[in-house]
py3Dmol code that shows the C-alpha trace and the ligand (Angstrom):
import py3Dmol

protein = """\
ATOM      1  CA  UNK A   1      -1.917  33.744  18.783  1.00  0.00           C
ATOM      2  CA  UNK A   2      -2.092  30.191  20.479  1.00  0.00           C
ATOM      3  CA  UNK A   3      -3.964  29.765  23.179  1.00  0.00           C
ATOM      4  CA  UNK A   4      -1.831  27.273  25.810  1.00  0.00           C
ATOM      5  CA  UNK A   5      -4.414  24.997  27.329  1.00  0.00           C
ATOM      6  CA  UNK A   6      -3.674  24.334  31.108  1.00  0.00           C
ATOM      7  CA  UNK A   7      -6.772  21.986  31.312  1.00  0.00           C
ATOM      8  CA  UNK A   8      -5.576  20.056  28.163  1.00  0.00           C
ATOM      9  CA  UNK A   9      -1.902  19.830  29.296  1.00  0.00           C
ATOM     10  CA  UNK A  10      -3.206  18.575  32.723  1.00  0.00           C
ATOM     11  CA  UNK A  11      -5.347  16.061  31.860  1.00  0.00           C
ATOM     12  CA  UNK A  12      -2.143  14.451  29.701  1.00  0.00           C
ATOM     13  CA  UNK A  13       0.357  14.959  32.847  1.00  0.00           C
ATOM     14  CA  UNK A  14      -2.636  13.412  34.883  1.00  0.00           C
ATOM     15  CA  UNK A  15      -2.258   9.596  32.545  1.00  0.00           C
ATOM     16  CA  UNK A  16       1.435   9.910  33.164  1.00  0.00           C
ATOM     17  CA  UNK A  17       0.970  10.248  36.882  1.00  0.00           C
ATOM     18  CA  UNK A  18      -1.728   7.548  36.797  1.00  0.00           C
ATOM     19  CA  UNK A  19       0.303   4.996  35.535  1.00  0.00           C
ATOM     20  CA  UNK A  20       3.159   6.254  37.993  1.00  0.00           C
ATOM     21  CA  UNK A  21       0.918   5.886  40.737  1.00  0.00           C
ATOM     22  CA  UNK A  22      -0.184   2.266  39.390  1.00  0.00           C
ATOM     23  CA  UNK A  23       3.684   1.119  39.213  1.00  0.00           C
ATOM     24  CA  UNK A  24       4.566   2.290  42.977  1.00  0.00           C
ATOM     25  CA  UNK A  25       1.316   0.329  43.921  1.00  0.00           C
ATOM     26  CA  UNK A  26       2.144  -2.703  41.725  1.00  0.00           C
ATOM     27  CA  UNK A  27       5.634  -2.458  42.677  1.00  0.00           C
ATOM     28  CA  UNK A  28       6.171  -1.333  46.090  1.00  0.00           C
ATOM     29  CA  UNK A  29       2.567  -2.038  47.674  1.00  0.00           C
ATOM     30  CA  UNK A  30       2.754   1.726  48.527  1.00  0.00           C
ATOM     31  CA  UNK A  31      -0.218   3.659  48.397  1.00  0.00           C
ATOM     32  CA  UNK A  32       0.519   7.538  47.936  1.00  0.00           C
ATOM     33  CA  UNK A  33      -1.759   9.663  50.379  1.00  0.00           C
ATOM     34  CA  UNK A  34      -2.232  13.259  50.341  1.00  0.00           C
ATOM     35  CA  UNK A  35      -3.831  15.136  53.493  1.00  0.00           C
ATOM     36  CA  UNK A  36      -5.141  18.634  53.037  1.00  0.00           C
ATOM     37  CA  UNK A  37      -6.375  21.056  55.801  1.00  0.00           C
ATOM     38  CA  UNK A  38      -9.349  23.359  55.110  1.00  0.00           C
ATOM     39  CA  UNK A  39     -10.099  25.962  57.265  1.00  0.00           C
ATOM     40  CA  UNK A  40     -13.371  27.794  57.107  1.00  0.00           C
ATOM     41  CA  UNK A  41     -15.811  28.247  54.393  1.00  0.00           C
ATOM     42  CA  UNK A  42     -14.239  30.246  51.667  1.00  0.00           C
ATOM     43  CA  UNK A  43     -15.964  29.442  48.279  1.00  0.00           C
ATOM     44  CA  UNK A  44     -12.890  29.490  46.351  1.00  0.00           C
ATOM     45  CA  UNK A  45     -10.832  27.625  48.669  1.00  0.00           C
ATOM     46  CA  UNK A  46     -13.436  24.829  49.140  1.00  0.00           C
ATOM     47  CA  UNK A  47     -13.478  24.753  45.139  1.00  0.00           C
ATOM     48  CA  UNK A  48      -9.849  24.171  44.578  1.00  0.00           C
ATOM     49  CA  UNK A  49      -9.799  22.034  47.238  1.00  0.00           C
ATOM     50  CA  UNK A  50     -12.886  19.853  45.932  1.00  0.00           C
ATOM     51  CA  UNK A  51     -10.590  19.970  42.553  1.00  0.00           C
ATOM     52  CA  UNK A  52      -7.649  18.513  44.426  1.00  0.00           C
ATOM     53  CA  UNK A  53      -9.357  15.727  45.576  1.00  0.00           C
ATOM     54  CA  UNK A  54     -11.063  14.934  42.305  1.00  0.00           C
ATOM     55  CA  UNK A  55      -7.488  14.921  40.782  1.00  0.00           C
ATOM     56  CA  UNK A  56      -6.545  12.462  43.370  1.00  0.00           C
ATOM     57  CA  UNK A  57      -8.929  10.069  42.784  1.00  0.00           C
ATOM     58  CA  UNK A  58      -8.784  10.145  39.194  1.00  0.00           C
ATOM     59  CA  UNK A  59      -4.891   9.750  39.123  1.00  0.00           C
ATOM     60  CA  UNK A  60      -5.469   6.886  41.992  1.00  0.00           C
ATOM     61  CA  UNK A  61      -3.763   9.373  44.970  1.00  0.00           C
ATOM     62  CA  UNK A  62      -5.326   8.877  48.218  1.00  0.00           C
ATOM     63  CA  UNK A  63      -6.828  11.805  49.765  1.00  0.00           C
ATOM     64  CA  UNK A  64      -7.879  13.037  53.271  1.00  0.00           C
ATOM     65  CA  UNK A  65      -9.645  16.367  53.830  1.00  0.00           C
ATOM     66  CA  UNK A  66      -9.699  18.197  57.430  1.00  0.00           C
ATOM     67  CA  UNK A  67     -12.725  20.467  56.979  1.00  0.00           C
ATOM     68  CA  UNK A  68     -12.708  22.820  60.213  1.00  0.00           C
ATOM     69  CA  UNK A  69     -14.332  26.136  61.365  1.00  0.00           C
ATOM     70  CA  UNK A  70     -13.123  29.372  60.936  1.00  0.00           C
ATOM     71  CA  UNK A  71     -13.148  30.177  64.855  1.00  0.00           C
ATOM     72  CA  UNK A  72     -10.699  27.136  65.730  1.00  0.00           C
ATOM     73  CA  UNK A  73      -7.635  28.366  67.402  1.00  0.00           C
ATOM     74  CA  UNK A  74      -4.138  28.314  66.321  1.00  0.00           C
ATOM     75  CA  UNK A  75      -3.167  25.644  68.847  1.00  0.00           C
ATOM     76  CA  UNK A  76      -6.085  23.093  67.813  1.00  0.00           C
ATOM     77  CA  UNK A  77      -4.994  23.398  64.372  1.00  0.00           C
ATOM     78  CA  UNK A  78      -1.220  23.121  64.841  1.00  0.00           C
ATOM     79  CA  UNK A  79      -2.188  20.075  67.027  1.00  0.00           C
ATOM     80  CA  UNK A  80      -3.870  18.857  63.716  1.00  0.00           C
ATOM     81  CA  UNK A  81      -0.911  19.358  62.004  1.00  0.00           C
ATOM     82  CA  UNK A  82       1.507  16.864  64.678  1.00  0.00           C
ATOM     83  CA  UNK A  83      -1.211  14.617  64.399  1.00  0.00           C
ATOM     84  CA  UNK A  84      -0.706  14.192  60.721  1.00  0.00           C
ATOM     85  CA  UNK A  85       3.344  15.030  60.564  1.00  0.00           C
ATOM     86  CA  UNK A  86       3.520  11.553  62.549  1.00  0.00           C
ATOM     87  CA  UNK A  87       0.991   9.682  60.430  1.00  0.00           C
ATOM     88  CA  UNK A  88       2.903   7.260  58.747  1.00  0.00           C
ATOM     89  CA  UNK A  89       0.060   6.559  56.408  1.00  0.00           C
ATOM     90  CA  UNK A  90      -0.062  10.220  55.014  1.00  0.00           C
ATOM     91  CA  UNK A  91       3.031  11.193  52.437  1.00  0.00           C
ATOM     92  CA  UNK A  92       1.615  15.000  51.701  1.00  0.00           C
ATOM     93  CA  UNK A  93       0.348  17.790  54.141  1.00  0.00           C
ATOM     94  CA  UNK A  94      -1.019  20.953  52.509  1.00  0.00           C
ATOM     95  CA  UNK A  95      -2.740  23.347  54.743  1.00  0.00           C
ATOM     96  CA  UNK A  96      -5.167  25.521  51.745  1.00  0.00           C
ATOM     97  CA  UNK A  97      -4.281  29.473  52.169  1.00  0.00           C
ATOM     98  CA  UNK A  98      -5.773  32.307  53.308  1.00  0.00           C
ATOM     99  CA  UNK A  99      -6.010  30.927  56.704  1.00  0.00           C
ATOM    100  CA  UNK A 100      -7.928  33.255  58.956  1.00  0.00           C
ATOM    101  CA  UNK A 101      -6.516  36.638  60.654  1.00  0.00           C
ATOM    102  CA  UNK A 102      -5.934  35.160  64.110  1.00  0.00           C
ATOM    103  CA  UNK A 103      -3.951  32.033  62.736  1.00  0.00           C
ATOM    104  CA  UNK A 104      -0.055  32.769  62.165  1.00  0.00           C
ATOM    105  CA  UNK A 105       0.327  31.499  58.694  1.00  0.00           C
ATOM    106  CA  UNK A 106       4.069  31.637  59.369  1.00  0.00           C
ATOM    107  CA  UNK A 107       3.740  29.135  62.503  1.00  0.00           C
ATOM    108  CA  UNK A 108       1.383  27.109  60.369  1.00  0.00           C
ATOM    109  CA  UNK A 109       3.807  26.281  57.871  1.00  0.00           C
ATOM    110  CA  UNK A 110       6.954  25.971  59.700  1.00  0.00           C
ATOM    111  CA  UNK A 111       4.674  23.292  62.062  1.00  0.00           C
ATOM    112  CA  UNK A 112       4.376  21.362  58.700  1.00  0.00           C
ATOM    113  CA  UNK A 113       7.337  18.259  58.142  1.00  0.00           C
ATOM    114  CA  UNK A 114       9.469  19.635  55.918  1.00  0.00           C
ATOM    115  CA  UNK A 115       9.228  15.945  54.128  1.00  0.00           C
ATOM    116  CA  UNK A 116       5.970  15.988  53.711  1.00  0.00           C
ATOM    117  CA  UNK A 117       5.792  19.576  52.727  1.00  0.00           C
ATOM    118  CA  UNK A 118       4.247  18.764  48.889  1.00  0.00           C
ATOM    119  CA  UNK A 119       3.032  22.288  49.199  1.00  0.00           C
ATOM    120  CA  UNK A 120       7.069  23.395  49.359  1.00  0.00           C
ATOM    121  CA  UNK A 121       6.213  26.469  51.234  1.00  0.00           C
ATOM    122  CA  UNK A 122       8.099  25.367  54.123  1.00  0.00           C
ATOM    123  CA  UNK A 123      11.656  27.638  54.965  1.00  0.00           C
ATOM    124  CA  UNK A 124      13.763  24.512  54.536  1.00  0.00           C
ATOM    125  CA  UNK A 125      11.942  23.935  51.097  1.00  0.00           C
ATOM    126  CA  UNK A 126      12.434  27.200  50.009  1.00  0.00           C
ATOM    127  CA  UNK A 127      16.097  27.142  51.097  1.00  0.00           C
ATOM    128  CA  UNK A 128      16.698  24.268  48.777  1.00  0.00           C
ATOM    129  CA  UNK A 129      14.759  26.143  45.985  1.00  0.00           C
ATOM    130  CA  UNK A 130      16.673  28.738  45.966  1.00  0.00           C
ATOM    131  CA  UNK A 131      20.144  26.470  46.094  1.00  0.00           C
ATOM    132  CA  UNK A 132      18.675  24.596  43.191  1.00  0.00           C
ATOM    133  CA  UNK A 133      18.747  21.481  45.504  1.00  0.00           C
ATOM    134  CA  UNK A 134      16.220  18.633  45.246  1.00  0.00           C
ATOM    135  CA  UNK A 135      12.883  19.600  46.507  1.00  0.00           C
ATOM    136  CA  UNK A 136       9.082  20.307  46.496  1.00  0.00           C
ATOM    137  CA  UNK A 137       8.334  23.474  43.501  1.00  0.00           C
ATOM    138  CA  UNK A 138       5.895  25.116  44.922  1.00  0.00           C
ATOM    139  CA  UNK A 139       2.592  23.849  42.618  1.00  0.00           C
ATOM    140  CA  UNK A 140       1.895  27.226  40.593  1.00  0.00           C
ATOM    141  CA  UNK A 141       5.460  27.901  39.706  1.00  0.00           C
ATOM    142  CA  UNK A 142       6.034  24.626  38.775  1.00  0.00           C
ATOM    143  CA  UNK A 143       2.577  24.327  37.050  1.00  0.00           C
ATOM    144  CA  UNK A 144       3.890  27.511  34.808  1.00  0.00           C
ATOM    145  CA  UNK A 145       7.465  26.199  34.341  1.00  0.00           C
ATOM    146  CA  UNK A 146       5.738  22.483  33.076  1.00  0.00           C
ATOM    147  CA  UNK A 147       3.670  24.803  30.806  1.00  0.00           C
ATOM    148  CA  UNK A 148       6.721  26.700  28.878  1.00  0.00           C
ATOM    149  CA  UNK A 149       8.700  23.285  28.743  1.00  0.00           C
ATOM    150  CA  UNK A 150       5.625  21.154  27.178  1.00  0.00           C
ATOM    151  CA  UNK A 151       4.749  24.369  24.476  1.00  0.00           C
ATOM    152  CA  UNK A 152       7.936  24.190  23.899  1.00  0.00           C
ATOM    153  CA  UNK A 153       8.613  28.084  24.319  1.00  0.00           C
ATOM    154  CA  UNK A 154      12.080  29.401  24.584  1.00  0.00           C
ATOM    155  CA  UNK A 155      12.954  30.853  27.855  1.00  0.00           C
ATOM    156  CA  UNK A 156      17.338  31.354  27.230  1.00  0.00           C
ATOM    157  CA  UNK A 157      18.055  34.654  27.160  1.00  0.00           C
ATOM    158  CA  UNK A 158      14.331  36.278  27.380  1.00  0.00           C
ATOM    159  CA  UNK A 159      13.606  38.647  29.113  1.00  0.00           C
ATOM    160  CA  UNK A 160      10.780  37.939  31.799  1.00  0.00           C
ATOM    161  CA  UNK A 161       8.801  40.561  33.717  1.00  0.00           C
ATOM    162  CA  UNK A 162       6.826  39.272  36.835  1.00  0.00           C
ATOM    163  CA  UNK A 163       3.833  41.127  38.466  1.00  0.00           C
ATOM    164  CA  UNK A 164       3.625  40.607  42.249  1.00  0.00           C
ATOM    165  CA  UNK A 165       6.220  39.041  44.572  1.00  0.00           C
ATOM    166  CA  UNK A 166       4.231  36.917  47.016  1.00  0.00           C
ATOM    167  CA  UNK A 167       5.582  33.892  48.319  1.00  0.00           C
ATOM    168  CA  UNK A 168       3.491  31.473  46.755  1.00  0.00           C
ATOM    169  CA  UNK A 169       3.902  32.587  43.060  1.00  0.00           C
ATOM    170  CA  UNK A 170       5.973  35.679  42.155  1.00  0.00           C
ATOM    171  CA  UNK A 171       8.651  35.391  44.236  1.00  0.00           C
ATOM    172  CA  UNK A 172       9.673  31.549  43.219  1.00  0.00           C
ATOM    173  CA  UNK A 173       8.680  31.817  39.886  1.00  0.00           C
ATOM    174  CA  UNK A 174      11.378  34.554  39.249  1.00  0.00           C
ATOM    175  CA  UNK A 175      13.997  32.579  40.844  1.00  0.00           C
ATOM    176  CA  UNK A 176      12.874  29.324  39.084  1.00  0.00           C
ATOM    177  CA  UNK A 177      12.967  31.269  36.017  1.00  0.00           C
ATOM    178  CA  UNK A 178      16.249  32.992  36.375  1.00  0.00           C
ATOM    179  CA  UNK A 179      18.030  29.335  37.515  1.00  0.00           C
ATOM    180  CA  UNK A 180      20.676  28.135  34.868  1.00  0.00           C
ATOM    181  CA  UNK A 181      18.405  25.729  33.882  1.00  0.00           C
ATOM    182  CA  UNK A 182      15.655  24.777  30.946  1.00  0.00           C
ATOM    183  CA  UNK A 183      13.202  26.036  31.205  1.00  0.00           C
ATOM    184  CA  UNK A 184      15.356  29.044  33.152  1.00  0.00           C
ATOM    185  CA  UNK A 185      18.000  31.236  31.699  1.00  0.00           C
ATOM    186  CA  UNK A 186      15.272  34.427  31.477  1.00  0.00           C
ATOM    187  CA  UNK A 187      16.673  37.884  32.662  1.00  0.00           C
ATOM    188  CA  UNK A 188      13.834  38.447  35.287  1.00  0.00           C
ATOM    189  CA  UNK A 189      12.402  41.703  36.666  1.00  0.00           C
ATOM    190  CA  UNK A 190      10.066  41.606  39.657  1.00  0.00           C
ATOM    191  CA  UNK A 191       7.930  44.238  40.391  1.00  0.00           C
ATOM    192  CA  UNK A 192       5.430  44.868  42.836  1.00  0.00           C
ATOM    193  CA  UNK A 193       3.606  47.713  43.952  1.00  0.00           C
ATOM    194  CA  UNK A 194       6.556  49.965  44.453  1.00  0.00           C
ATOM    195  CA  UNK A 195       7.684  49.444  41.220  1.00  0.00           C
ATOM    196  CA  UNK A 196       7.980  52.918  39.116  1.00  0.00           C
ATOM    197  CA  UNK A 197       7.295  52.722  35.370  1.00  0.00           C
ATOM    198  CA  UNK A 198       5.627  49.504  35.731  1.00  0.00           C
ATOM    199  CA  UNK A 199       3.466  49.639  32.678  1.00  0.00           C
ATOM    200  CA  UNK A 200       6.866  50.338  30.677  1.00  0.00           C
ATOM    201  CA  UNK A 201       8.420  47.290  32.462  1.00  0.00           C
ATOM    202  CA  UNK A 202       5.402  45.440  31.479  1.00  0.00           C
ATOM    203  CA  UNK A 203       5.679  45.989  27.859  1.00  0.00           C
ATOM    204  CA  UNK A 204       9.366  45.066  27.855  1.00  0.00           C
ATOM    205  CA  UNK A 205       8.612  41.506  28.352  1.00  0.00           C
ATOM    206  CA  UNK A 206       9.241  38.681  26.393  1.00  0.00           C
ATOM    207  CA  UNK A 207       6.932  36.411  28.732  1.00  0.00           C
ATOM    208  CA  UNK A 208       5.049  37.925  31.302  1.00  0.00           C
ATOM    209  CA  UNK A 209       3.986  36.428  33.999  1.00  0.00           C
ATOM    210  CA  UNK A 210       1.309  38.091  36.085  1.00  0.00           C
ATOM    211  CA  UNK A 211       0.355  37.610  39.668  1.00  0.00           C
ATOM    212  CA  UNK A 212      -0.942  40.857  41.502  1.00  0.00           C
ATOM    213  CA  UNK A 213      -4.448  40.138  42.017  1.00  0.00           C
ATOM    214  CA  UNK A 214      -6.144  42.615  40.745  1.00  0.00           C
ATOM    215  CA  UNK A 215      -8.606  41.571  38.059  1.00  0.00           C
ATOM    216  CA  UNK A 216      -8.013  42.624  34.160  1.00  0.00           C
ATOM    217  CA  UNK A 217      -5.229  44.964  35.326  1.00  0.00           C
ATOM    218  CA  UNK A 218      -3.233  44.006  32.336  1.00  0.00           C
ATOM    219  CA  UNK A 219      -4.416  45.543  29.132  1.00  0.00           C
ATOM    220  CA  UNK A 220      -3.079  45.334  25.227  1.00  0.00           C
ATOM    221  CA  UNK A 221      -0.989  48.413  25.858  1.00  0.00           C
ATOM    222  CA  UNK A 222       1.077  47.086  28.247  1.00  0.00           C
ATOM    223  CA  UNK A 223       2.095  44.025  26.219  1.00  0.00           C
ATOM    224  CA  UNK A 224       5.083  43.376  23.635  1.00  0.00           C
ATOM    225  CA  UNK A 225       3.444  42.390  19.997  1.00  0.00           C
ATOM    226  CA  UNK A 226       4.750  38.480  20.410  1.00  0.00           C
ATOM    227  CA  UNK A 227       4.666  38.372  24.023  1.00  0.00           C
ATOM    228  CA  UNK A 228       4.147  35.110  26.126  1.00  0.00           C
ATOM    229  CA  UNK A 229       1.323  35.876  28.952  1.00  0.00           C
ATOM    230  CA  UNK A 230       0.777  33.764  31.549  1.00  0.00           C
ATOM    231  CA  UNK A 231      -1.846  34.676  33.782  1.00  0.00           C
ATOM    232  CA  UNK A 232      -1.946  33.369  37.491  1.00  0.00           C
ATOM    233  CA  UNK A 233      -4.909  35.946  38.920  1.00  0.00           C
ATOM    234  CA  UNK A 234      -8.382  34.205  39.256  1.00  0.00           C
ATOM    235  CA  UNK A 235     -11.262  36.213  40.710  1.00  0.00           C
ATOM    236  CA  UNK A 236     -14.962  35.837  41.009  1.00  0.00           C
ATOM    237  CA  UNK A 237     -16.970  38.970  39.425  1.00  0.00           C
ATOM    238  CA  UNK A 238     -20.503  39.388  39.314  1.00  0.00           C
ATOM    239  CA  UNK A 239     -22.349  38.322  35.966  1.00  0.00           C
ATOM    240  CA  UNK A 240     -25.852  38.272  34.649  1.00  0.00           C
ATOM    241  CA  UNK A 241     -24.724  35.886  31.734  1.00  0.00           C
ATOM    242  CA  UNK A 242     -23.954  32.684  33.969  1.00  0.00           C
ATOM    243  CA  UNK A 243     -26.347  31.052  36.016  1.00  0.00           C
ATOM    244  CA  UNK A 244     -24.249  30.875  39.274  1.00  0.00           C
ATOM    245  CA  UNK A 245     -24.517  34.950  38.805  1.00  0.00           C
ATOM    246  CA  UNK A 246     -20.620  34.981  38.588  1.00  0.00           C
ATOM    247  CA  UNK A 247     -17.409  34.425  36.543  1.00  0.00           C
ATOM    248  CA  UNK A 248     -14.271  33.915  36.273  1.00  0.00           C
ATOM    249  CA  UNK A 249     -11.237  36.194  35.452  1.00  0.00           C
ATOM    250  CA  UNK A 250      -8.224  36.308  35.558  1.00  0.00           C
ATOM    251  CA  UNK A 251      -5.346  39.306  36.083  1.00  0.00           C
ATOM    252  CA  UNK A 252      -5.119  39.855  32.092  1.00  0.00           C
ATOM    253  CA  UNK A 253      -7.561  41.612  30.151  1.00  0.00           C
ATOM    254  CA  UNK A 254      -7.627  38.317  27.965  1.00  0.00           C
ATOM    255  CA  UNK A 255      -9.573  39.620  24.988  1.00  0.00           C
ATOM    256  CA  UNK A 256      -7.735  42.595  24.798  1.00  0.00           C
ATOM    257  CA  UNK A 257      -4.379  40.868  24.836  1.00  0.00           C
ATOM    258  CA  UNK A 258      -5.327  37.963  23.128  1.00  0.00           C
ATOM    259  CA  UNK A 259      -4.759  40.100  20.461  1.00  0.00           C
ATOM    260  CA  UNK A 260      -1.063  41.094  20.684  1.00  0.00           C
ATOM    261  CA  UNK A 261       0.101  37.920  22.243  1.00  0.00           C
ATOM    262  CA  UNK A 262       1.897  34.835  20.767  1.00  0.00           C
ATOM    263  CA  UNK A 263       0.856  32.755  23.502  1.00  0.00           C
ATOM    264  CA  UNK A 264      -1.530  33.208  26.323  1.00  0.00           C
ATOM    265  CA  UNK A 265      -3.108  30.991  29.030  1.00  0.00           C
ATOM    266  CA  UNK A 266      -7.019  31.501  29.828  1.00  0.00           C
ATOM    267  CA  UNK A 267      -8.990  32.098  32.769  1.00  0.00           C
ATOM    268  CA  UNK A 268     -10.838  29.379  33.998  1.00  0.00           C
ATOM    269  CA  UNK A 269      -8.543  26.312  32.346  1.00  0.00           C
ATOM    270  CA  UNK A 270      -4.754  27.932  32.491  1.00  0.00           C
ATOM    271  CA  UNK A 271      -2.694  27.809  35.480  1.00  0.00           C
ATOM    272  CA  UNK A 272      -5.467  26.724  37.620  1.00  0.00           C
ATOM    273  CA  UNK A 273      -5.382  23.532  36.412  1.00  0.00           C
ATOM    274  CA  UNK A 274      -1.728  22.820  36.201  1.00  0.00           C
ATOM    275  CA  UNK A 275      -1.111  24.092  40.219  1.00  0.00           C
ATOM    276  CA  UNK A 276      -3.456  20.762  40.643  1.00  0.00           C
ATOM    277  CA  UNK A 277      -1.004  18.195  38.915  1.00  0.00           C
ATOM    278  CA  UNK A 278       1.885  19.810  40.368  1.00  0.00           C
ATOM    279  CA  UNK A 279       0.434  18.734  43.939  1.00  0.00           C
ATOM    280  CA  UNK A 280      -0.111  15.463  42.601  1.00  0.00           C
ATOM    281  CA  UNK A 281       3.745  15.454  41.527  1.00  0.00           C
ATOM    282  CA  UNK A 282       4.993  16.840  44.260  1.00  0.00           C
ATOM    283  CA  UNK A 283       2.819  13.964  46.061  1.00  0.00           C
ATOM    284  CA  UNK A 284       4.270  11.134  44.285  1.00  0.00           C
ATOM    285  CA  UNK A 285       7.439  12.164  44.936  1.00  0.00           C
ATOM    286  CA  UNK A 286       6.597  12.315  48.917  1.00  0.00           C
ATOM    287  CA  UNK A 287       5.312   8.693  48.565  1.00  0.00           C
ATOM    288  CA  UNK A 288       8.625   7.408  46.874  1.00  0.00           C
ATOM    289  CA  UNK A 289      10.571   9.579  49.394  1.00  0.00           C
ATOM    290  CA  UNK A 290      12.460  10.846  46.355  1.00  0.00           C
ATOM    291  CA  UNK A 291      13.360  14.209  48.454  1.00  0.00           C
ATOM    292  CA  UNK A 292      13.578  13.182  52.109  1.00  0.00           C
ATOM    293  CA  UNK A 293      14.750   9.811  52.255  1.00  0.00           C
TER     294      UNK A 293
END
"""
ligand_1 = """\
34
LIG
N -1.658 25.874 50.594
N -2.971 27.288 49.323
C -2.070 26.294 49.388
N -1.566 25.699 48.288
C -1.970 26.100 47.052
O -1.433 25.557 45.960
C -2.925 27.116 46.955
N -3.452 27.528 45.738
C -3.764 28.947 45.551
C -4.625 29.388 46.743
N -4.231 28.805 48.021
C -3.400 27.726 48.121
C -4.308 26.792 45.002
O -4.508 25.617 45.217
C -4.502 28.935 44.237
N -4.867 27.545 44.026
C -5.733 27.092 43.007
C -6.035 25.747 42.834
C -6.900 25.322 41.852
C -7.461 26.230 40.991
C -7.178 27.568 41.125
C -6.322 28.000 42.137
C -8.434 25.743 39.963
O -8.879 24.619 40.015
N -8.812 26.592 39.001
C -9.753 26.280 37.926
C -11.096 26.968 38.163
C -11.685 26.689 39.489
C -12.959 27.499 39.777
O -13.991 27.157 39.164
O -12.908 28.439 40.576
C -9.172 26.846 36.643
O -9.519 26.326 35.586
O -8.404 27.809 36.713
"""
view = py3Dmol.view(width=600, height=400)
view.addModel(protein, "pdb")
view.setStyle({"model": 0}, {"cartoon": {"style": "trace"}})
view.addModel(ligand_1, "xyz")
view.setStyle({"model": 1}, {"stick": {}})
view.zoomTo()
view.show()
C-alpha cells in the first residue's frame, strides 16, 4: 500500500507556481490577486481560509480577505461582491461555503464574474466543464485529478465509484473523470443516498472516490483488494490524545482500509492540501486571463 501524499505533492506544485507567479511579475508587471469572502465564524472555514492565504503568500499570490458577521444580509454581501467583480486590481473571487441559512448560496454565486470565478462554481463555469471547454476545475476535483496524473495511476478503462453528488466535489469529479481525457476514461458510478446496494457498488471500484460526509463510513469490507481511495471527507471529532481536544478524519476508515488498498490519501495532508494549489492555479490563470480574455 502507498500512501499518496497531498501535502508532499502540494508543496512541489507550490515551486512550480512560484516561479510562474515570478515570470508574470518579471514579465508582465502583473501582480496576481486573489479576494476571498468569509462569512461568519466557522472554525473550519476560518482554517482553510487562513491556509489559503498562507499558500498565497508563500507562492507570491496576493491576497485579500473580507471577514464579515454571520447576521449580514444577503444584499450587503452581494453588494460586496459588485464591489470586487469591478475591481480591476483583484483577478480571483471565492466566496468560502457554507454561507449562512438566510443567504441564497445560489444568488451568491451567480453574483460572482464568471471571469473571475477561480472557485468555478459559477453556471457558466460549470457549463464549460461539462463541454470540456476551457475553464476554472473546481479546486477539489482538480486537486484529485492532479493527484492520479502525478502518481501516475491509470484511470483508462477503470472503473470509478463516487460517494456523494454535491456540486462542489462528487458531481464534477465524475464528469471530469468520465471525460475522454487523461487522467479520464473511468466508467463512473455516482451514488448518493438513494443509491441501493451501495456497499456492493463500493467494493466494485477500481478507485474510489469518497465524498458523503459522514466520518469513517467507509470500512475494509467495502473496498476492492488493490483499490485506489481517495478520501475528500474531513471532520473534527472529539479526542483526549491531542491537545486542541480534537482530530481530524476523514470519510474512510483509513486504518482499516489502509490495509486492502494500493493507494490511499490521508486525513489531515490528502486532498485538503491539493484543493489549496488548485485555487492558486486556477488564480494564475485569472491573472493571465488565460480563460476570459
Ligand atoms: N467556496 N468553499 C469554497 N471553495 C472551496 O474550495 C471550499 N472548500 C471546501 C469547503 N468550502 C469551500 C475548501 O476550501 C473544503 N475546503 C478545504 C480547504 C482546505 C483544507 C480542507 C478543506 C485544508 O487545508 N485541509 C488540511 C487540514 C486543515 C485543518 O487543520 O483543518 C488537510 O491537510 O487536509
Amino acid at each position: 500500500m502507498k500512501i499518496i501524499d497531498g501535502k508532499e505533492t502540494a508543496k512541489q506544485i507550490k515551486k512550480e507556481i512560484a516561479a510562474e507567479v515570478a515570470d508574470l511579475i518579471d514579465n508582465k508587471g502583473k501582480d496576481p490577486h486573489l479576494a476571498a469572502i468569509l462569512v461568519g465564524e466557522d472554525p473550519a472555514s476560518q482554517t482553510y481560509v487562513r491556509n489559503k492565504e498562507k499558500s498565497c503568500s508563500e507562492v507570491g499570490i496576493l491576497s485579500s480577505v473580507y471577514r464579515y458577521p454571520s447576521d449580514i444580509t444577503e444584499k450587503e454581501l452581494l453588494e460586496a461582491i459588485e464591489y470586487i467583480n469591478n475591481d480591476d486590481e483583484i483577478d480571483g473571487l471565492i466566496v468560502q461555503l457554507p454561507l449562512p441559512d438566510h443567504i441564497s448560496e445560489k444568488r451568491v454565486i451567480e453574483s460572482i464574474n464568471p471571469a473571475k470565478d477561480v472557485d468555478g462554481f459559477h453556471p457558466m463555469n460549470v457549463g464549460k466543464m461539462m463541454l470540456g471547454l476551457p475553464t476554472y476545475l473546481p479546486a477539489t476535483p482538480y486537486g484529485i485529478i492532479q493527484l492520479l496524473e502525478r502518481y501516475d495511476i491509470e484511470t483508462e478503462g477503470k472503473n470509478c465509484v463516487v460517494l456523494g453528488r454535491s456540486h462542489i466535489v462528487g458531481s464534477p469529479v465524475s464528469v471530469l473523470l468520465s471525460r475522454k481525457a487523461n487522467p479520464g476514461n473511468c466508467t463512473v458510478t455516482l451514488c448518493h443516498s438513494r443509491t441501493k446496494n451501495l456497499k456492493k457498488i463500493a467494493k466494485s471500484a477500481d478507485i474510489l472516490i469518497v465524498a458523503m460526509g459522514q466520518p469513517k463510513f467507509v470500512t475494509h469490507e467495502m473496498v476492492k483488494k488493490g483499490a485506489v481511495v481517495i478520501d475528500v471527507g474531513i471532520h473534527r471529532v472529539p479526542s483526549d490524545e491531542t491537545k486542541s481536544g480534537y482530530k481530524l478524519v476523514g470519510d474512510v476508515d483509513f486504518e482499516k482500509v489502509a490495509g486492502v488498498a494500493s493507494y490511499i490519501t490521508p486525513v489531515p495532508g490528502g486532498v485538503g492540501p491539493m484543493t489549496i494549489v488548485s485555487l492558486l492555479q486556477n488564480t494564475l490563470k485569472a491573472a493571465r486571463k488565460e480563460v476570459y480574455s
